[in-house]
mmJSON file of the N, C-alpha and C atoms, coordinates in Angstrom:
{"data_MODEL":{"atom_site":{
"group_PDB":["ATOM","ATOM","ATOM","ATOM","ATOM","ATOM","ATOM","ATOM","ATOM","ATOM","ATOM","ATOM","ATOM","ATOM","ATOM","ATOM","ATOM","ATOM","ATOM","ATOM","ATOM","ATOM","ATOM","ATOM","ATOM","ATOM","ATOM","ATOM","ATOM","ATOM","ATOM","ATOM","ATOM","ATOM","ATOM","ATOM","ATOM","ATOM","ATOM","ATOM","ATOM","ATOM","ATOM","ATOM","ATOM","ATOM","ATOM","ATOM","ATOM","ATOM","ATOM","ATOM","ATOM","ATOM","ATOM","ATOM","ATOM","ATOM","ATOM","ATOM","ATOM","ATOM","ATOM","ATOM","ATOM","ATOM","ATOM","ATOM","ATOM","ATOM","ATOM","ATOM","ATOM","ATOM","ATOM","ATOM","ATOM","ATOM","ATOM","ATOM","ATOM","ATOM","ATOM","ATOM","ATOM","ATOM","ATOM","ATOM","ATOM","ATOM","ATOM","ATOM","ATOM","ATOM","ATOM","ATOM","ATOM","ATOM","ATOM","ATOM","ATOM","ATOM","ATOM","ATOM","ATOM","ATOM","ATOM","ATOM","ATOM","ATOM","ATOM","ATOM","ATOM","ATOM","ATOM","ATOM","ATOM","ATOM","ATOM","ATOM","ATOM","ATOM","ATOM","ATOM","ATOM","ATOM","ATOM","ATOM","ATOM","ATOM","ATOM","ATOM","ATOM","ATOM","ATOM","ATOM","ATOM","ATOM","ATOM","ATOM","ATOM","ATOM","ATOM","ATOM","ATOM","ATOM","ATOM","ATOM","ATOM","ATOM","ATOM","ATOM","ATOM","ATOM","ATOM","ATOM","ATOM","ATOM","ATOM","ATOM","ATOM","ATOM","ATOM","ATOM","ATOM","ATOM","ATOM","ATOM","ATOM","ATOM","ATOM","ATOM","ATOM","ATOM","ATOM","ATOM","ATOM","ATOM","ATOM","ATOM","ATOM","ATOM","ATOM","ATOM","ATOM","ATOM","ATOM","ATOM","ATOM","ATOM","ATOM","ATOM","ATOM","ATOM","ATOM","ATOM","ATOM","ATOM","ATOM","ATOM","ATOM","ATOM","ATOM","ATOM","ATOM","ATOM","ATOM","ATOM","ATOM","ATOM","ATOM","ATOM","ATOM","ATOM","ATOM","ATOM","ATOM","ATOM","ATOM","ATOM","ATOM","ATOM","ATOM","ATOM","ATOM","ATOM","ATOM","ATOM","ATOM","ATOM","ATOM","ATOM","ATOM","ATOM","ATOM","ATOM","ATOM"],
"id":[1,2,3,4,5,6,7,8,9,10,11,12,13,14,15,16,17,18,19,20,21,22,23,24,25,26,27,28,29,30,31,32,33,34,35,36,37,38,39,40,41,42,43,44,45,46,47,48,49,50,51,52,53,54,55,56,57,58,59,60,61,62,63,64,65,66,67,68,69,70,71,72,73,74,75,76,77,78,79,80,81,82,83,84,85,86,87,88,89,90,91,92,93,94,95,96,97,98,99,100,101,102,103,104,105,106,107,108,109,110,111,112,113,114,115,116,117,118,119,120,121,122,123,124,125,126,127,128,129,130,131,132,133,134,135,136,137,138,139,140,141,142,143,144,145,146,147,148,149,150,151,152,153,154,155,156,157,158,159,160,161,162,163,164,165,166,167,168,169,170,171,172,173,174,175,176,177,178,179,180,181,182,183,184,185,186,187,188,189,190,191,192,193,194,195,196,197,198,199,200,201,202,203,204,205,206,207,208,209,210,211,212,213,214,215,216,217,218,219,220,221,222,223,224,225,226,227,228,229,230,231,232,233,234,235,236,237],
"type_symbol":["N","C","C","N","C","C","N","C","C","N","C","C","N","C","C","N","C","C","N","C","C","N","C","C","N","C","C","N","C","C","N","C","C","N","C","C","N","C","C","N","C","C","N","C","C","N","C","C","N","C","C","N","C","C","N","C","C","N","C","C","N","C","C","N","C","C","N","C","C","N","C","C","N","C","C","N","C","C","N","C","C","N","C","C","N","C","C","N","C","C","N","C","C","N","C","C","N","C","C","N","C","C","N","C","C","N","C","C","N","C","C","N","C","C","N","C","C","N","C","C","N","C","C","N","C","C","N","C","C","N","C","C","N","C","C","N","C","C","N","C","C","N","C","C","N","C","C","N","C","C","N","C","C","N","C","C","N","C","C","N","C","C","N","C","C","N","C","C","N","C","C","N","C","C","N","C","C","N","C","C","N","C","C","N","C","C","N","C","C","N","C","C","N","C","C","N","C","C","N","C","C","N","C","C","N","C","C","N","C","C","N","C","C","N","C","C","N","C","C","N","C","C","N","C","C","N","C","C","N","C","C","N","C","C","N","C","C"],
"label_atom_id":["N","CA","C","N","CA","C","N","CA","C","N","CA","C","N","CA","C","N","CA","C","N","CA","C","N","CA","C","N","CA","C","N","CA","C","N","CA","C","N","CA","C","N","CA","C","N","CA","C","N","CA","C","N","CA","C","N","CA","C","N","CA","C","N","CA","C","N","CA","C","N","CA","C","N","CA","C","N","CA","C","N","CA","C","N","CA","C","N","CA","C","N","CA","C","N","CA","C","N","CA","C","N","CA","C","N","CA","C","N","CA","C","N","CA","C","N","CA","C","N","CA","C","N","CA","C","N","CA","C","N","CA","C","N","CA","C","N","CA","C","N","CA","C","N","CA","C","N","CA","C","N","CA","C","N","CA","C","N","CA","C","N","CA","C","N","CA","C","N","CA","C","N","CA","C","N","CA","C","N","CA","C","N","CA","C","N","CA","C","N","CA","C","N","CA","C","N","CA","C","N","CA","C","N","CA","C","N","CA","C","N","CA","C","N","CA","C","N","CA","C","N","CA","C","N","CA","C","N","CA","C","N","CA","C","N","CA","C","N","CA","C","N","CA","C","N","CA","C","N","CA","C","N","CA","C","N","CA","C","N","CA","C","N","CA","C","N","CA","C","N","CA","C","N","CA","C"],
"label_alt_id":[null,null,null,null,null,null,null,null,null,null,null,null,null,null,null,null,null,null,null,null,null,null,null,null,null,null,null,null,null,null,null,null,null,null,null,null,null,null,null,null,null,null,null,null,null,null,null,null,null,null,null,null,null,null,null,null,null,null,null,null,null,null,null,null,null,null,null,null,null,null,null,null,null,null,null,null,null,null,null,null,null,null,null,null,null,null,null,null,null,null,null,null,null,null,null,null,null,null,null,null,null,null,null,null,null,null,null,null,null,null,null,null,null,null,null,null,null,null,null,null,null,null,null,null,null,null,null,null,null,null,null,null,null,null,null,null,null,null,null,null,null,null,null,null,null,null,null,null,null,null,null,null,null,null,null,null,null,null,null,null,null,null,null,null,null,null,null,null,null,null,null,null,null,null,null,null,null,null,null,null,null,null,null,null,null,null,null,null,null,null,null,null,null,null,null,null,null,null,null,null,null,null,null,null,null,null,null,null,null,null,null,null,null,null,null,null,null,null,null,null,null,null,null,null,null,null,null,null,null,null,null,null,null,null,null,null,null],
"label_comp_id":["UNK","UNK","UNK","UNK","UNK","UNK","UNK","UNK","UNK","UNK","UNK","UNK","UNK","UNK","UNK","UNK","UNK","UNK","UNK","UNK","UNK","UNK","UNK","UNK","UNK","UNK","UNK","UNK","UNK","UNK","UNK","UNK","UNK","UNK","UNK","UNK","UNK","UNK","UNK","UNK","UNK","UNK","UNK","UNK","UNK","UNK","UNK","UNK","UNK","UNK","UNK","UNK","UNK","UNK","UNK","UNK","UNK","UNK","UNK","UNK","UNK","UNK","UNK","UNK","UNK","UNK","UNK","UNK","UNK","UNK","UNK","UNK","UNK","UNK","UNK","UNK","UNK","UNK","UNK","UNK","UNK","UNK","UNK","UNK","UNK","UNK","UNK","UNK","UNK","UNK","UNK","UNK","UNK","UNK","UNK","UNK","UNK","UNK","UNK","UNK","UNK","UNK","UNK","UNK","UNK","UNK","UNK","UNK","UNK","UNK","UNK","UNK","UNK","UNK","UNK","UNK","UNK","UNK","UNK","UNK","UNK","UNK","UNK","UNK","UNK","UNK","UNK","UNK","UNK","UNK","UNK","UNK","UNK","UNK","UNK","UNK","UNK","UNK","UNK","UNK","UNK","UNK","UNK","UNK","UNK","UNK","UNK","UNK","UNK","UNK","UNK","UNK","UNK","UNK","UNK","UNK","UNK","UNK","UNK","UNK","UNK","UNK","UNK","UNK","UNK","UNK","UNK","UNK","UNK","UNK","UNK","UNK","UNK","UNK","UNK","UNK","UNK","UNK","UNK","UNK","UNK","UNK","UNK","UNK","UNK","UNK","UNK","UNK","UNK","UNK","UNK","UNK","UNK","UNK","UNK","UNK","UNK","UNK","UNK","UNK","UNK","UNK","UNK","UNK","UNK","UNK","UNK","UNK","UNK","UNK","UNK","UNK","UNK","UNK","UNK","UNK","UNK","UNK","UNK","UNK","UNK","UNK","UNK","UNK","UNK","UNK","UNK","UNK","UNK","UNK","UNK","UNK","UNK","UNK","UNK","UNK","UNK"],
"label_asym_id":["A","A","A","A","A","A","A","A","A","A","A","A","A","A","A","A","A","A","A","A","A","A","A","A","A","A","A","A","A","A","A","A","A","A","A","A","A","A","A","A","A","A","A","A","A","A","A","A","A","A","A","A","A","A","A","A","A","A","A","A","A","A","A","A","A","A","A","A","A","A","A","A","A","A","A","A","A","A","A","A","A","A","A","A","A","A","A","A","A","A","A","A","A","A","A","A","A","A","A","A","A","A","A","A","A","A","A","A","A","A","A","A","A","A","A","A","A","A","A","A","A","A","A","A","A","A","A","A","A","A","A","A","A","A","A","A","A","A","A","A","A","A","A","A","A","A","A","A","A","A","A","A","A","A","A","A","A","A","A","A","A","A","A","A","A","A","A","A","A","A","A","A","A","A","A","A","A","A","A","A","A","A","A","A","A","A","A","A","A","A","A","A","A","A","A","A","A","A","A","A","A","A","A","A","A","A","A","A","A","A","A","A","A","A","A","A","A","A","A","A","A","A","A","A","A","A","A","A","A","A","A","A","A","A","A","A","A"],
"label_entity_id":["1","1","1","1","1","1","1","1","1","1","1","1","1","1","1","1","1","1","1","1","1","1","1","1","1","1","1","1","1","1","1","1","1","1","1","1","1","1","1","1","1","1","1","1","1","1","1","1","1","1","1","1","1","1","1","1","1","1","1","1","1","1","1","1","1","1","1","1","1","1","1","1","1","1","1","1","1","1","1","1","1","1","1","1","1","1","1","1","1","1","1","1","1","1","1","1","1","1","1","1","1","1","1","1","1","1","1","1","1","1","1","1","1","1","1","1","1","1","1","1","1","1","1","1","1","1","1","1","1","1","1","1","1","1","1","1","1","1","1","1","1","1","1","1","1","1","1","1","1","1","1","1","1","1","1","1","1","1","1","1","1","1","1","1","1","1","1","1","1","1","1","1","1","1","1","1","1","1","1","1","1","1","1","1","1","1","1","1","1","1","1","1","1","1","1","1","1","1","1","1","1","1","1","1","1","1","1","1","1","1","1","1","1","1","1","1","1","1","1","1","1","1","1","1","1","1","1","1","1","1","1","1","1","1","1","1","1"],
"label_seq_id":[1,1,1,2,2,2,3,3,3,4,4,4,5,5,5,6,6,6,7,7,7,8,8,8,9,9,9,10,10,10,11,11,11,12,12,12,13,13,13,14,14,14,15,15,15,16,16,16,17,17,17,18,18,18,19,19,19,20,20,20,21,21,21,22,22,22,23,23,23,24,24,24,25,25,25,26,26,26,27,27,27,28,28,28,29,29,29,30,30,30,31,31,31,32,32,32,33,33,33,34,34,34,35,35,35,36,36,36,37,37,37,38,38,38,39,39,39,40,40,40,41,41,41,42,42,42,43,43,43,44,44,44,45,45,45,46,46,46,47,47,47,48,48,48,49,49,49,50,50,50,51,51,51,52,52,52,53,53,53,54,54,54,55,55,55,56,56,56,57,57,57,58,58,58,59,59,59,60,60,60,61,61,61,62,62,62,63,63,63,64,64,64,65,65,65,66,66,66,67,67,67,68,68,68,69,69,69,70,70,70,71,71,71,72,72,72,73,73,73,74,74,74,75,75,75,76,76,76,77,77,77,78,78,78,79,79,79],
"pdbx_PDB_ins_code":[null,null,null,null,null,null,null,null,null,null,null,null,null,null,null,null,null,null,null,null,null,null,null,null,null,null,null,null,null,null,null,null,null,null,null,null,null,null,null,null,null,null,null,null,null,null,null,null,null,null,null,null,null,null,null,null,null,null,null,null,null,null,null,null,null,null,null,null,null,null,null,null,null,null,null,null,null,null,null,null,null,null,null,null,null,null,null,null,null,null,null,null,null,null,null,null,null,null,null,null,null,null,null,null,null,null,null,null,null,null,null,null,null,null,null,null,null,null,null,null,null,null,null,null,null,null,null,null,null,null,null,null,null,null,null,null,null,null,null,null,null,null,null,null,null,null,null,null,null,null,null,null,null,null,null,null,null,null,null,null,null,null,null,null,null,null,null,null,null,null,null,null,null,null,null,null,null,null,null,null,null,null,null,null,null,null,null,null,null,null,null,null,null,null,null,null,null,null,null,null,null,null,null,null,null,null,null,null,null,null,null,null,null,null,null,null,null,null,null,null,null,null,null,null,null,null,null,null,null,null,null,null,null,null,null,null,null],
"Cartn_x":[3.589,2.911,3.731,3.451,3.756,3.738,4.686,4.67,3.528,2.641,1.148,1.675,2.75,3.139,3.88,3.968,4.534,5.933,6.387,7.231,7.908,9.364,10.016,9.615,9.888,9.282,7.981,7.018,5.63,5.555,6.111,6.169,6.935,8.077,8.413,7.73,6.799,5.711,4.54,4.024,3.023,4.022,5.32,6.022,6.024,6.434,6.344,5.055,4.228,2.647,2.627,2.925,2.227,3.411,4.124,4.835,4.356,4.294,4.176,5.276,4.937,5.823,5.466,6.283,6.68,6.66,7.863,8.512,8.196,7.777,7.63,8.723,8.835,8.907,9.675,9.751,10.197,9.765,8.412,8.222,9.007,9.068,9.312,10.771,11.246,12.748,13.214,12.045,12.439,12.247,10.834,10.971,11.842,12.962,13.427,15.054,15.508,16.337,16.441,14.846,14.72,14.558,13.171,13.118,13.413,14.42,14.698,14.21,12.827,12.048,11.364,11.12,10.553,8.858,8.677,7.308,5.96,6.302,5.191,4.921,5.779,6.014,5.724,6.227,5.558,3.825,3.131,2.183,1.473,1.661,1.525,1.33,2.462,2.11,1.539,1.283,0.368,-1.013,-1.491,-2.874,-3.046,-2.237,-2.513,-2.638,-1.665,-1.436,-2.585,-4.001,-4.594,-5.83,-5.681,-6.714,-6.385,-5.404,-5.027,-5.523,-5.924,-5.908,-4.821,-3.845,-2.129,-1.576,-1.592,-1.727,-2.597,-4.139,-4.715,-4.313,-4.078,-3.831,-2.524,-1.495,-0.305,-0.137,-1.005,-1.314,-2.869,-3.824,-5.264,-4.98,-4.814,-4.835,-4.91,-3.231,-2.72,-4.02,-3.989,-4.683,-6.339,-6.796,-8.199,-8.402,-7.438,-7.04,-7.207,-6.141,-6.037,-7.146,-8.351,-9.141,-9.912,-10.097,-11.719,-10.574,-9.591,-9.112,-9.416,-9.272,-9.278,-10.709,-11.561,-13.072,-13.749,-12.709,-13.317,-12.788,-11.899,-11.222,-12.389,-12.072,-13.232,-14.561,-15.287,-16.641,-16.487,-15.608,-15.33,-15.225,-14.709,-14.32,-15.756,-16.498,-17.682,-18.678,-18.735,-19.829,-20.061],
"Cartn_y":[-3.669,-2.414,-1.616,-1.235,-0.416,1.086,1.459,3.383,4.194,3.4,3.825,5.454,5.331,6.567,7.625,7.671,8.748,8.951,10.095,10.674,10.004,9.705,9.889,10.254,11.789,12.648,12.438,11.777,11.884,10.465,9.33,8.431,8.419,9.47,9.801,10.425,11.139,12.113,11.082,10.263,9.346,8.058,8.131,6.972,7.963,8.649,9.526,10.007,10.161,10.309,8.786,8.012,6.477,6.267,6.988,6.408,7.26,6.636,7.321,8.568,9.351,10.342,10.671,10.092,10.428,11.381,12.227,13.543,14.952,15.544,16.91,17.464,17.755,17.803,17.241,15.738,14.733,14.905,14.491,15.112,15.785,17.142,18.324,17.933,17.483,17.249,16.255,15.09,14.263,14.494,15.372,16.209,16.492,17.483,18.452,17.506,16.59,15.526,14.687,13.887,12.872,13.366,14.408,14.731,16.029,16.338,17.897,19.162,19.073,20.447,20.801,22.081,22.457,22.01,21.895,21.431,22.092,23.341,23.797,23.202,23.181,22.373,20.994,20.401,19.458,18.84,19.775,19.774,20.095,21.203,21.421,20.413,19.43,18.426,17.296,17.267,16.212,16.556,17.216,17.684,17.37,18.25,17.715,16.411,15.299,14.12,13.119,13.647,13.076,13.306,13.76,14.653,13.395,12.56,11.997,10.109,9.356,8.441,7.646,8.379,7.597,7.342,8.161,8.095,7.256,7.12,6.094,4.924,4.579,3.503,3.034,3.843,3.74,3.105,3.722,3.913,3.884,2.744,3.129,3.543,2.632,2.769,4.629,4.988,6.092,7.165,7.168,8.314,8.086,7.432,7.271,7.5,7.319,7.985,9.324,9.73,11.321,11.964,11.746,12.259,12.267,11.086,11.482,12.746,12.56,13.19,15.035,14.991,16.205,16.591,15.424,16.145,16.636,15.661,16.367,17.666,17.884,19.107,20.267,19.99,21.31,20.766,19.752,20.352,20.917,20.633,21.199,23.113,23.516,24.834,25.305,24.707,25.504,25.391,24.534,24.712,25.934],
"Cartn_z":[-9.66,-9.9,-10.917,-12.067,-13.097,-12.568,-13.486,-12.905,-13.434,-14.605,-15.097,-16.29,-15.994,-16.941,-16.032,-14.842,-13.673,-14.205,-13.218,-13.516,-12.117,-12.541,-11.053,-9.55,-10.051,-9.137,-8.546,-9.156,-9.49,-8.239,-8.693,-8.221,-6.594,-6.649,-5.238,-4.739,-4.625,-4.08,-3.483,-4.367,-3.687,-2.767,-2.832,-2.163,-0.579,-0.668,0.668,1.18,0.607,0.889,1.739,1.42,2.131,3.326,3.68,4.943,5.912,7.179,8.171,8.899,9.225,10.245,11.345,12.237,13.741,14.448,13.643,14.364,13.542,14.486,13.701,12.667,11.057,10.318,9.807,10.235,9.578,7.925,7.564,6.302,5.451,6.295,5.162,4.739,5.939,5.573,4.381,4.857,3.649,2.265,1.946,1.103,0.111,0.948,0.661,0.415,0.965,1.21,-0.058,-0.272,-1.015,-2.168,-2.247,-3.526,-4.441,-3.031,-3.933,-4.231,-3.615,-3.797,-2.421,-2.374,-1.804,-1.086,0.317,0.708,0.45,-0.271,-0.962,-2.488,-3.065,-4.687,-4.718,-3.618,-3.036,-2.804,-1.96,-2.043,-3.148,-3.87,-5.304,-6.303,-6.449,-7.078,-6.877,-5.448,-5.033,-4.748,-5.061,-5.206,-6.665,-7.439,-9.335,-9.262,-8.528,-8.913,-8.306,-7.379,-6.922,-7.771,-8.996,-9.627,-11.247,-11.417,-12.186,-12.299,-13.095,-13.28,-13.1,-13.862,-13.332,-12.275,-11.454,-9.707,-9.249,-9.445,-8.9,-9.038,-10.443,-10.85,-10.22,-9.793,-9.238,-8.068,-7.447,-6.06,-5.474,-5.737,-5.39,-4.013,-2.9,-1.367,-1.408,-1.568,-1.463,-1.676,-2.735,-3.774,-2.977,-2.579,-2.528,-1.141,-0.533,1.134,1.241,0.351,0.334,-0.238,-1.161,-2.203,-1.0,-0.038,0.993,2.027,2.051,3.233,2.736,2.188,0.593,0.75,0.408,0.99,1.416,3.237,4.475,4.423,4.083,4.246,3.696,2.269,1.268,2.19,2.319,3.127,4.774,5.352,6.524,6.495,5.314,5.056,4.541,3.814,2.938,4.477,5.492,6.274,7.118],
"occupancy":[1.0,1.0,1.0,1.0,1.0,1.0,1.0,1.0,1.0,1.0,1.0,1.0,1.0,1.0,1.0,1.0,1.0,1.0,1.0,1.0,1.0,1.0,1.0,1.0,1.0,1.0,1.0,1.0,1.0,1.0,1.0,1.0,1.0,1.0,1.0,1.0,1.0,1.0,1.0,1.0,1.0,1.0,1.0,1.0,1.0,1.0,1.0,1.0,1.0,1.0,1.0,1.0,1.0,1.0,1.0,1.0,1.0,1.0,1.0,1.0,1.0,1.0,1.0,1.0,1.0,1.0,1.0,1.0,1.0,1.0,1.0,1.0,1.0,1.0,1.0,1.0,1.0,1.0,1.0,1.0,1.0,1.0,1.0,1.0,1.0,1.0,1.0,1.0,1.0,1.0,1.0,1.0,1.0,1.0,1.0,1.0,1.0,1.0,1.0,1.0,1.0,1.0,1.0,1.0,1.0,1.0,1.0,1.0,1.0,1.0,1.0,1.0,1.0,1.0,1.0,1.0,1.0,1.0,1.0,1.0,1.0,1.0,1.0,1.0,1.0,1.0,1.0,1.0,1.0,1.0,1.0,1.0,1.0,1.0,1.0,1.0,1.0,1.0,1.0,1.0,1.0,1.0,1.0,1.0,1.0,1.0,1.0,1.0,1.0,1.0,1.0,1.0,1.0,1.0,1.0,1.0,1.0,1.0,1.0,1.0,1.0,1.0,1.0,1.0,1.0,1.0,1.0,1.0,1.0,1.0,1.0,1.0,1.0,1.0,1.0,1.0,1.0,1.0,1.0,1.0,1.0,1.0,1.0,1.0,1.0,1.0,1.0,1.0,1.0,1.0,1.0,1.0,1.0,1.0,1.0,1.0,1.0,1.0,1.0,1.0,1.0,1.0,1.0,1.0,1.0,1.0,1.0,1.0,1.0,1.0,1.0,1.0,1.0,1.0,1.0,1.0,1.0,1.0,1.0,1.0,1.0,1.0,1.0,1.0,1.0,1.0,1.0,1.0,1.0,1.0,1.0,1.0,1.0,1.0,1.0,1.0,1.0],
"B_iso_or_equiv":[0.0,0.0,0.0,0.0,0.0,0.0,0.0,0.0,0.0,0.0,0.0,0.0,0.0,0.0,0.0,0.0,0.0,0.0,0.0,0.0,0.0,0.0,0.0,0.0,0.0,0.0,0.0,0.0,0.0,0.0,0.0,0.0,0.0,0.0,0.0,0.0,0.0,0.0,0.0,0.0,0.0,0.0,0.0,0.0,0.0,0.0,0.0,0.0,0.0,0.0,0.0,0.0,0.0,0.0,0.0,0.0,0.0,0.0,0.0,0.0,0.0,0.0,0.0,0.0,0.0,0.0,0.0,0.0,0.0,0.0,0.0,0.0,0.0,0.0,0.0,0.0,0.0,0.0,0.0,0.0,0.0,0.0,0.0,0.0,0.0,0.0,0.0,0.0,0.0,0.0,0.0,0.0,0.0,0.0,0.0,0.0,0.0,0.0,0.0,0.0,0.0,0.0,0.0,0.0,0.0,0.0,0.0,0.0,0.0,0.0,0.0,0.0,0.0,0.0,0.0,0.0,0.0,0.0,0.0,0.0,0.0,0.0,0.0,0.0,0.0,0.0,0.0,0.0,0.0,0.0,0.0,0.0,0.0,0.0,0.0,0.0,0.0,0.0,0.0,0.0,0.0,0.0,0.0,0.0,0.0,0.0,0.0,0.0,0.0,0.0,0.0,0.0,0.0,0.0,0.0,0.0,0.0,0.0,0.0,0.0,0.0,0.0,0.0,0.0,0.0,0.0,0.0,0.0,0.0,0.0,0.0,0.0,0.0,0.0,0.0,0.0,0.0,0.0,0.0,0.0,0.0,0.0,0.0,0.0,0.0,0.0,0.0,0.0,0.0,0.0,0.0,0.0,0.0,0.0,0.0,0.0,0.0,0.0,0.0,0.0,0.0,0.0,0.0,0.0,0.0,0.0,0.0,0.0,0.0,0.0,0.0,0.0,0.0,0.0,0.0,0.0,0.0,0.0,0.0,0.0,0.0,0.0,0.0,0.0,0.0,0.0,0.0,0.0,0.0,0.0,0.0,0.0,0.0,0.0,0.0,0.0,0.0],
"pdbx_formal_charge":[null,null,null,null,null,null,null,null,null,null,null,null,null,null,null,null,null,null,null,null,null,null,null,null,null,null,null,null,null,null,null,null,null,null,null,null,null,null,null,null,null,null,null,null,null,null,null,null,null,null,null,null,null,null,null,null,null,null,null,null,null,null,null,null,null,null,null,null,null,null,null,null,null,null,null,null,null,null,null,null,null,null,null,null,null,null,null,null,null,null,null,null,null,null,null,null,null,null,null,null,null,null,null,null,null,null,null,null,null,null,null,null,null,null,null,null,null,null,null,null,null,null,null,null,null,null,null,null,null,null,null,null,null,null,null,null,null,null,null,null,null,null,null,null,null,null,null,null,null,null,null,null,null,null,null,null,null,null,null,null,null,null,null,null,null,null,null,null,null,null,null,null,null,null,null,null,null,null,null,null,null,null,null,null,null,null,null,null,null,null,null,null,null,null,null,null,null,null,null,null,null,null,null,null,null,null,null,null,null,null,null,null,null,null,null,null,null,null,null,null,null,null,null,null,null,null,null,null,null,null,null,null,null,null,null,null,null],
"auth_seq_id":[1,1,1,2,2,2,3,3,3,4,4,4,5,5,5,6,6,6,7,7,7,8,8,8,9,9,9,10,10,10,11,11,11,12,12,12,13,13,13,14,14,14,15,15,15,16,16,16,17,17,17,18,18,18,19,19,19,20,20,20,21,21,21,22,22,22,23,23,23,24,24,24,25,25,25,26,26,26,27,27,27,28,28,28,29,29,29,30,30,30,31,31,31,32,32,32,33,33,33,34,34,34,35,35,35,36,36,36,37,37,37,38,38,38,39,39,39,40,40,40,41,41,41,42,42,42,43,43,43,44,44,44,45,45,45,46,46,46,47,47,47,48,48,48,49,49,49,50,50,50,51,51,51,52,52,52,53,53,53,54,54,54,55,55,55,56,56,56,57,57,57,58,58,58,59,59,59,60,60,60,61,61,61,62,62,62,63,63,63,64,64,64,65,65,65,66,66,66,67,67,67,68,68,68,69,69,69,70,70,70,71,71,71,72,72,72,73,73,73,74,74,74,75,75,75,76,76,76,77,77,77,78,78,78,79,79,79],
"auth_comp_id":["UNK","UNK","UNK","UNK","UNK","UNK","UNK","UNK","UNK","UNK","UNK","UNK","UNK","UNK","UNK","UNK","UNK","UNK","UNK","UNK","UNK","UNK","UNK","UNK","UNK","UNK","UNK","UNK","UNK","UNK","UNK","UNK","UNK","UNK","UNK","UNK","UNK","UNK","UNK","UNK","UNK","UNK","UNK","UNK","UNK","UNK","UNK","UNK","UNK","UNK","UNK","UNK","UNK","UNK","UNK","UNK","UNK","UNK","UNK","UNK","UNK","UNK","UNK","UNK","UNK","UNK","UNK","UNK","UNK","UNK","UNK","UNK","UNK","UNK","UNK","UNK","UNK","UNK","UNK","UNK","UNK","UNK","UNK","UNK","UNK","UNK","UNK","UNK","UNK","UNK","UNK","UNK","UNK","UNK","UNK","UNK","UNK","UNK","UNK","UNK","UNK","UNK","UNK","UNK","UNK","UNK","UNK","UNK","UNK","UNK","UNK","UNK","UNK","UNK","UNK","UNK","UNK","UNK","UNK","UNK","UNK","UNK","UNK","UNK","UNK","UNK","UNK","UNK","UNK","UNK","UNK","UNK","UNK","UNK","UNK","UNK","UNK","UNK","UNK","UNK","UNK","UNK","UNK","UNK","UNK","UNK","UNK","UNK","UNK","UNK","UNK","UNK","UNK","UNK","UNK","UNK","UNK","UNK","UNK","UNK","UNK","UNK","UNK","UNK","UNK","UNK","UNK","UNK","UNK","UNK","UNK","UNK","UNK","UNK","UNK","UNK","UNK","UNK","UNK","UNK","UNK","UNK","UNK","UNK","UNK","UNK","UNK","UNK","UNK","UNK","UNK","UNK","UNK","UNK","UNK","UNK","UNK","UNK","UNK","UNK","UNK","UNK","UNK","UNK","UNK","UNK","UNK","UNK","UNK","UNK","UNK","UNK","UNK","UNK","UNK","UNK","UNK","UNK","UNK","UNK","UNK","UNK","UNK","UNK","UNK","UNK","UNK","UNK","UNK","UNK","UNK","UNK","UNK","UNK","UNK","UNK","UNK"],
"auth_asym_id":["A","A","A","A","A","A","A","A","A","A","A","A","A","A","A","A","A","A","A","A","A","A","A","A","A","A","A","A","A","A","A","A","A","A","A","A","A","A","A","A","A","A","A","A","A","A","A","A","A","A","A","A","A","A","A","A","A","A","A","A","A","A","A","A","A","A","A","A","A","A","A","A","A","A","A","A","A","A","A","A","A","A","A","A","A","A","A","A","A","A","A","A","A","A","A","A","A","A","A","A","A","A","A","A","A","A","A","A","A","A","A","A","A","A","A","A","A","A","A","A","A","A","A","A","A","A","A","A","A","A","A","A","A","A","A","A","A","A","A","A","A","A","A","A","A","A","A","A","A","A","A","A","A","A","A","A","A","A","A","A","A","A","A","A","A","A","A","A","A","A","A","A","A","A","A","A","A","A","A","A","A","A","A","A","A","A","A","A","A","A","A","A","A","A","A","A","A","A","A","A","A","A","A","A","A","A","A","A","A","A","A","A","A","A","A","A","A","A","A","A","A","A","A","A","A","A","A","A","A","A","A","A","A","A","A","A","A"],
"auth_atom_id":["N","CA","C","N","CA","C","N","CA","C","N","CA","C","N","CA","C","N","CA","C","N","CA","C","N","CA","C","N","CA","C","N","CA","C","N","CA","C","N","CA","C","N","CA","C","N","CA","C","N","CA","C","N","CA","C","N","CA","C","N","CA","C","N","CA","C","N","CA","C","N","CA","C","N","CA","C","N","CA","C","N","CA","C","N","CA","C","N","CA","C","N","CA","C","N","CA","C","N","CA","C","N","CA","C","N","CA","C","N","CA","C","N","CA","C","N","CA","C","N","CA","C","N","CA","C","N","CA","C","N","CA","C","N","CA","C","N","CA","C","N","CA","C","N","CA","C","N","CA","C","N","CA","C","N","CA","C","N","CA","C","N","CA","C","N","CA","C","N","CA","C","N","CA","C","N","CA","C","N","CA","C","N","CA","C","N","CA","C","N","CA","C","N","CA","C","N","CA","C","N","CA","C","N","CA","C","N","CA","C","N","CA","C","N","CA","C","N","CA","C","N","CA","C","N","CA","C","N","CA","C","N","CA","C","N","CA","C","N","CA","C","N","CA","C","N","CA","C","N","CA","C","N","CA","C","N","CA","C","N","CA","C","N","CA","C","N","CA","C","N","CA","C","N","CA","C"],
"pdbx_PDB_model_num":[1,1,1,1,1,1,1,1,1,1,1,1,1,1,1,1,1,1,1,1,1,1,1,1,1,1,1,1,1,1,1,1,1,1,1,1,1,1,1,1,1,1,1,1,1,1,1,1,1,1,1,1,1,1,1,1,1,1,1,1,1,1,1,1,1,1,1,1,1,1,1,1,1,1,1,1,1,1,1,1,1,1,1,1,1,1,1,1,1,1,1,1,1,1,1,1,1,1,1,1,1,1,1,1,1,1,1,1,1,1,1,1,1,1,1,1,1,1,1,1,1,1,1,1,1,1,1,1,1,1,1,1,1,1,1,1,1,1,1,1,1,1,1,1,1,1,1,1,1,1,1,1,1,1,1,1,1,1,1,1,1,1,1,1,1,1,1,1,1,1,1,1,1,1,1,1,1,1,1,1,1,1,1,1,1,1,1,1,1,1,1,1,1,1,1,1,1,1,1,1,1,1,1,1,1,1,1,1,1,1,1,1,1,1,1,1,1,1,1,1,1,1,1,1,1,1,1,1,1,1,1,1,1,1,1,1,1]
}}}
């Protein structure tokens, strides 16, 4: 699998998107541990990055997980 053009960062963001977590804020920690930023900046860029061809291509499973998960979300809120 090629990095499709990603950034590091870009590429650590969808690597942590695909693992599972256990323990309550396991996540944030790793986050903040692995990649250095904050879990809001975080999310931040993983919303842009699900909005990208490069990411899909990176990552179909990932990205195409999160885009329906993303869905339910916005039609759950507009009903």
């Amino acid at each position: 699998m090629s990095d499709q053009g990603l950034s590091s960062l870009e590429r650590g963001v969808l690597a942590l998107e695909g693992r599972g977590w256990e323990a309550p804020g396991a996540k944030e920690r790793a986050i903040r541990e692995e990649l250095g930023i904050a879990p809001v900046r975080y999310y931040q860029l993983l919303n842009a990055l699900l909005d990208t061809e490069r990411a899909l291509a990176h990552d179909p499973v990932t990205v195409n997980r999160l885009r329906r998960v993303r869905e339910v979300r916005r039609s759950g809120r507009e009903a």
